[in-house]
N, C-alpha and C positions, 0 to 999 in steps of 0.2 A: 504494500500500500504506500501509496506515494503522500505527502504535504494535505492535496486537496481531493484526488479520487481515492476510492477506499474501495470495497467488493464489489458495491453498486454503484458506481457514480460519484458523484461530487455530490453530497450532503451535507447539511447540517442547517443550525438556526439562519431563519431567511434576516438578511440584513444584520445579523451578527458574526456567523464564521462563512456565509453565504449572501454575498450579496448582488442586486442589481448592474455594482458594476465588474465582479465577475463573470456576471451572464452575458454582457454586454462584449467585453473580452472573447469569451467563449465562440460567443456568434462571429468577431473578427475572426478567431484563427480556423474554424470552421469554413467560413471564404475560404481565405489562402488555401488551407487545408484539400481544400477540393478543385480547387482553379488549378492548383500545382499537380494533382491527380488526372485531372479529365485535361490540360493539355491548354496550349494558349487557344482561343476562340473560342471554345465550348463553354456552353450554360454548364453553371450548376445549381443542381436541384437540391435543398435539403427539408424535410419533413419534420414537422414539431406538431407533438402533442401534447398537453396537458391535464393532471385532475383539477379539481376543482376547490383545492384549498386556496385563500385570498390572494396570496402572495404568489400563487402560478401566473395571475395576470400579467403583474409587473415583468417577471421572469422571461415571459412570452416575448412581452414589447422590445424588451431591452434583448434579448439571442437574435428578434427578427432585425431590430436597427443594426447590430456588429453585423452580418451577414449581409445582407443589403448593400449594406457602406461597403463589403471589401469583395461585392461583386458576386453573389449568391442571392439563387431567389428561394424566400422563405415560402412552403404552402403550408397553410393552418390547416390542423384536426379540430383544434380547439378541444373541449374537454373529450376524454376520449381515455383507454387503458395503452398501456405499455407493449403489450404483445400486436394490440392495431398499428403501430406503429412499425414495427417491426417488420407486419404481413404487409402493409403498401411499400415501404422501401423495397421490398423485395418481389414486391409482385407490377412495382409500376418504374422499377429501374430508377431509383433516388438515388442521390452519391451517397446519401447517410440519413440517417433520423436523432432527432432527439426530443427525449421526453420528460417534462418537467413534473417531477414527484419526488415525496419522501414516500414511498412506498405506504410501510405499517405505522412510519412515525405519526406525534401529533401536527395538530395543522402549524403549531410554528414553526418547525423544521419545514425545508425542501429541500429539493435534488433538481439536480440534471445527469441525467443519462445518454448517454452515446452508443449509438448503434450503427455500424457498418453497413458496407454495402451490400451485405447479405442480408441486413435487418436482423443483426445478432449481435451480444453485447463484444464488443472490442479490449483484443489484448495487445500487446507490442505497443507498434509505433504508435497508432495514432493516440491512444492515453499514454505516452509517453512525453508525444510531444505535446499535446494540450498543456499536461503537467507542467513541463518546461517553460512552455509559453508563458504559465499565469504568473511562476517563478520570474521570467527575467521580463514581462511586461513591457516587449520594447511598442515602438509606435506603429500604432496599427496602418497597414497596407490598405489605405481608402483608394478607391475608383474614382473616376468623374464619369461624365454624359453619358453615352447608351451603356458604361460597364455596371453604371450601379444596379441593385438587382431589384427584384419585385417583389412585392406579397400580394402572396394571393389564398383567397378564402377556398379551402378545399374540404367541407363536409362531406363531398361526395367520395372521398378517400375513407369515411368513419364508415357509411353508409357500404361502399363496395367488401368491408370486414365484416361487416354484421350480418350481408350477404353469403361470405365464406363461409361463416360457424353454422348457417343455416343451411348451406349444403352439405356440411359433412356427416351429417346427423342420417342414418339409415333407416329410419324409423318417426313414427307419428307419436308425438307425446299426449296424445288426445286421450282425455280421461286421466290423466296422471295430476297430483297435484303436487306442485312445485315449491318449497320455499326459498328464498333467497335473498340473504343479507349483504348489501350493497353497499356497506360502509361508510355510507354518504359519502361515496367518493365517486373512480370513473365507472362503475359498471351501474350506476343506477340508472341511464335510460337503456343501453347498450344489452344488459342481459335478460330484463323483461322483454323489451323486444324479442329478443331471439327467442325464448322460450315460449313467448304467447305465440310469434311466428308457427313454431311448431307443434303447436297445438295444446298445451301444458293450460292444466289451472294456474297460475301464478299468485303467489302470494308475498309480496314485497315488504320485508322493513328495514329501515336507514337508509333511504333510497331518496332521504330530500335531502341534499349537502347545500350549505347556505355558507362556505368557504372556511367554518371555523370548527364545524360536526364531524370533521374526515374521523373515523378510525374511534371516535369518540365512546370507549366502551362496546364496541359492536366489531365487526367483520373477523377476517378470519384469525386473529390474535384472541381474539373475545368472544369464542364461536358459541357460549353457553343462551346467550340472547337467542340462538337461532334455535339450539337446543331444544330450548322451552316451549318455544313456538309451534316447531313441529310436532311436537308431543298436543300441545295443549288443543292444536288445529288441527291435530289428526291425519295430520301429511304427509304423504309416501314418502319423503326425500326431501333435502335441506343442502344447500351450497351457500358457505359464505364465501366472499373475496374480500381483499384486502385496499387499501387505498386506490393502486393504480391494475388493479385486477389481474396481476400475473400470478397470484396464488388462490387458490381454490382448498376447503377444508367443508367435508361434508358431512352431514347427518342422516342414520339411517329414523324409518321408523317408529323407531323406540324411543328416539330424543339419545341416541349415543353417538358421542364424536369420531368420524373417523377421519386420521388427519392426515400427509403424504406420503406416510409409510403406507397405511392403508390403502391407499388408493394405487400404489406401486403393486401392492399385492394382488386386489383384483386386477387390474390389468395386463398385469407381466402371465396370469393364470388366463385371461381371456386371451390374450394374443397367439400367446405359447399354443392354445386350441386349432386358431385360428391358420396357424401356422406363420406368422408375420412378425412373430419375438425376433427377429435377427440377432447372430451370436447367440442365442439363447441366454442371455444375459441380463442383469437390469442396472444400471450406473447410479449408485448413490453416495450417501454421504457420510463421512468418518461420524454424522450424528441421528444418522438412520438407527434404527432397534435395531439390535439383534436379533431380533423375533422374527423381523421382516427374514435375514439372510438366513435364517435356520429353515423359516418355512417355505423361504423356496429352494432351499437345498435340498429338502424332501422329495420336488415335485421334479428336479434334476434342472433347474434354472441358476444360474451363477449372479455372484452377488460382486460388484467393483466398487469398493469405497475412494472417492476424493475427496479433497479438501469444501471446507462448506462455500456455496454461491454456486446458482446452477449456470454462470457462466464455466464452473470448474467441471461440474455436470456434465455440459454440453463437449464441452473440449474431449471429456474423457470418452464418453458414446461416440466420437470421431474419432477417435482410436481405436477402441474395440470394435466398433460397427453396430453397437447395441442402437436399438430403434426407442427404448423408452428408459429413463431416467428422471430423477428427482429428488428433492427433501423433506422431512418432516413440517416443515413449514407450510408447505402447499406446491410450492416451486414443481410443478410436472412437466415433462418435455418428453413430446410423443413425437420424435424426430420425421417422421415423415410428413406431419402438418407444420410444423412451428420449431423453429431455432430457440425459442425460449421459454420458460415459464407463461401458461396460457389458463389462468384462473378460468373464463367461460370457453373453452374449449377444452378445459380438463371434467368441467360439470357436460358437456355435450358426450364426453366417451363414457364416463361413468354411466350416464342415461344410456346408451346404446348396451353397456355391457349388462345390466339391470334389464332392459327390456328385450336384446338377445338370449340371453340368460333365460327371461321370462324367471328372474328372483327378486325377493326385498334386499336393500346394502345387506342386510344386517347377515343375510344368508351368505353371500357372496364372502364374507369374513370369516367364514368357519373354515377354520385349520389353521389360521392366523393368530397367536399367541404374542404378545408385546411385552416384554419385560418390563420391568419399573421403570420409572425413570423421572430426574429432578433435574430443572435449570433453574438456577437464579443467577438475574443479573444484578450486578452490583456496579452503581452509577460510580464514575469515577472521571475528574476531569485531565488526569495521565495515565492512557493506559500502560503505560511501562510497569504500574504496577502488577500486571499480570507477567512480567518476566523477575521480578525481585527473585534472589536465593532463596528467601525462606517460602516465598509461593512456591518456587520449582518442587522444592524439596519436600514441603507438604502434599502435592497434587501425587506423588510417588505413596509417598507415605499413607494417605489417604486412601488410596488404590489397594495398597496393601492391607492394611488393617481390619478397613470393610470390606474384600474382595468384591471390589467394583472397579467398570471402567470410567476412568475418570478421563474429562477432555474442558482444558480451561485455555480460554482465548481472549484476545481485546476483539470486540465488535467492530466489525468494518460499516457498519451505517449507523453506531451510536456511540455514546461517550458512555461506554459499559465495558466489564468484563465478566463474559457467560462462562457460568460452571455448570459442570453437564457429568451428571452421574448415574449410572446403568447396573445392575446386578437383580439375583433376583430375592432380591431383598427390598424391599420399599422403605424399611426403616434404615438400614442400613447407609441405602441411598443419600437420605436426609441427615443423614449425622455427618455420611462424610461429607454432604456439599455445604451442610450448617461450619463445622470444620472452616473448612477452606474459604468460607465465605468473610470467616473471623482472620485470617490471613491478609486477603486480599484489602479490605477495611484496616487491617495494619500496616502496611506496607505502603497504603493509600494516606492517611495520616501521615506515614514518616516520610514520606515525597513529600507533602504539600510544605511538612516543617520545613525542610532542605532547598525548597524556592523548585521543584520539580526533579532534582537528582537523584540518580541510583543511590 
């Protein structure tokens, strides 16, 4: 992780460690960026979308003027998810996308996201050199007369997406009824659509964002809201998403969670039927259960652990050739629709696999066992306190004592350090992450006394 991008983008508080005039920045070196790519003469295209927290607008204005000014034309989604983004760069030949979200964060945080010319999230150069750029800040490369670029209003790019999810769907969801928590973020007009599209009862809540609701106790970090609902309304099936809709976390029936482990599991077992598991494998995450890779080692499917962010995901499935990969977080990538995390296209294959199947979630989950497991994060304004001695040495020690696995990180989209502990033990679990959690709170103390030093 670099200065200003981290797993996902460049995050953080808008106008605090993010501001209008790094977006404005961003938009210049995106120009150059791509004028220097596509060659002297050629247009460049670049695609921006946005959720709907306050602070997207500014963000919008300020990416389209850098861009403009240094000879790229910006087209608006306007509010819209991260994975739509992604499908029009790549379906309508953009030089790049970007999307302005803090994903699960609250609405004062935001992000910008960068996405390639594949409409996938980008490693190497180009966040290297962004990175670089914000670092030495020289003067931006402005146009005159016909080089400067355009904006132009492109709803019909949001509208040609909503299109896509609606084709890939096998099946009529007529009679079924739907819940789905919307976060008050992008999927609140975009997912009722498609689902009423295909014929679903729809049953919506947080689905009014008024710029300061995003994520507010609800969507797929807070799935118990949805929980309750499906239970208490008697609804076959429940999907929340998260701020910018690239995670998806579902509810069977019953009002029980089932979160991207789960959903890895049904699907890797539908596919595999289907014959379409390529590699016969599935790409997850060093924070995936163990449940998950025991139960599909039964069924003879292989399990690949990466490091966490399903851009680490996707890179890995391009190695081994596997077609489906993802996180516990919601993050699903079914490689032959989408390069990335696609919260309403991971709720369209679950429906498909539920009504091929012709089963309730809750069926589809049997042989699935999830071991215990505890995260806490612990807010911290350096995260170097997840690398001190006495953390190191406790995360060992911890492991040993409770035999668990233990896995302690600094957050790449927050000012935290996540402890993540696995065995099958539940109490266990919780002593050692209560432990190390009294560590990392010490460690964090004695930085702050020391002006931020080891």
């Amino acid at each position: 992780m670099g200065i200003f991008f981290g797993t996902d983008g460049f995050r953080g508080e808008a106008n605090v460690f993010l501001t209008a005039e790094h977006a404005f920045r961003l938009g210049c070196f995106l120009g150059e960026y791509c004028r220097e790519k596509a060659g002297a003469g050629e247009t460049c295209r670049v695609v921006i979308g946005k959720d709907p927290r306050r602070s997207s607008y500014m963000f919008e204005y300020a990416l389209s003027a850098g861009l403009t000014a240094c000879g790229a034309d910006a087209y608006l989604l306007h509010v819209t998810t991260t994975p739509s983004v992604g499908y029009i760069v790549r379906a309508e030949g953009f030089d790049c996308g970007v999307m302005i979200s803090a994903s699960h964060n609250g609405y004062a945080d935001n992000g910008i996201k960068l996405l390639d010319a594949g409409g996938e999230k980008p490693c190497g150069d180009m966040i290297a050199r962004a990175e670089a750029y914000l670092k030495t800040a020289p003067p931006p490369a402005f146009v005159t007369g016909d080089k400067i670029g355009r904006t132009v209003d492109y709803t019909e790019g949001r509208n040609r997406y909503a299109g896509y999810l609606i084709s890939l769907s096998r099946f009529s969801y007529r009679g079924v009824k739907v819940g789905l928590d919307c976060a008050n973020g992008s999927a609140f007009s975009l997912a009722p659509s498609v689902f009423g599209a295909l014929g679903a009862q729809v049953y919506c809540i947080n689905a009014a964002p008024n710029g300061l609701n995003i994520n507010r106790g609800c969507g797929s970090t807070r799935p118990e809201a949805l929980a309750a609902f499906v239970k208490n309304h008697d609804l076959d099936v429940g999907f929340a998403f998260d701020g910018d809709a690239d995670r998806c976390i579902c509810v069977d029936e019953r009002g029980n969670v089932a979160d991207g482990d789960a959903i890895l599991y049904m699907s890797a077992l539908y596919l595999q039927k289907a014959g379409e598991l390529d590699g016969n494998k599935v790409v997850c995450t060093v924070m995936s259960n163990s449940g998950l890779c025991a139960a599909l080692e039964k069924r003879g499917i292989g399990c690949e652990r990466v490091a966490v962010g399903d851009r680490h995901v996707r890179e890995g499935m391009k190695r081994s050739g596997a077609a489906l990969g993802g996180e516990p977080s919601g993050h699903v990538i079914y490689g032959k629709y989408a390069g990335t995390g696609d919260g309403i296209l991971t709720a369209v294959k679950v429906m498909e696999i539920m009504l091929g199947e012709k089963k309730k979630l809750s069926a589809l989950l049997e042989g699935y066992r999830p071991l215990p497991q505890v995260l806490l994060n612990v807010p911290v304004n350096d995260k170097g306190a997840a690398s001190a001695p006495a953390v190191r040495e406790g995360v060992e020690a911890a492991g040993q004592k409770y035999g668990v696995r233990v896995i302690l990180r600094p957050s790449g989209t927050e000012n935290a350090v996540r402890i993540f502990c696995e065995g099958e033990s539940a109490p266990a679990c919780r002593l050692a992450a209560g432990e190390l959690k009294e560590l990392v709170l010490a460690a964090r103390r004695e930085r702050e006394a020391k002006g931020g030093e080891a």
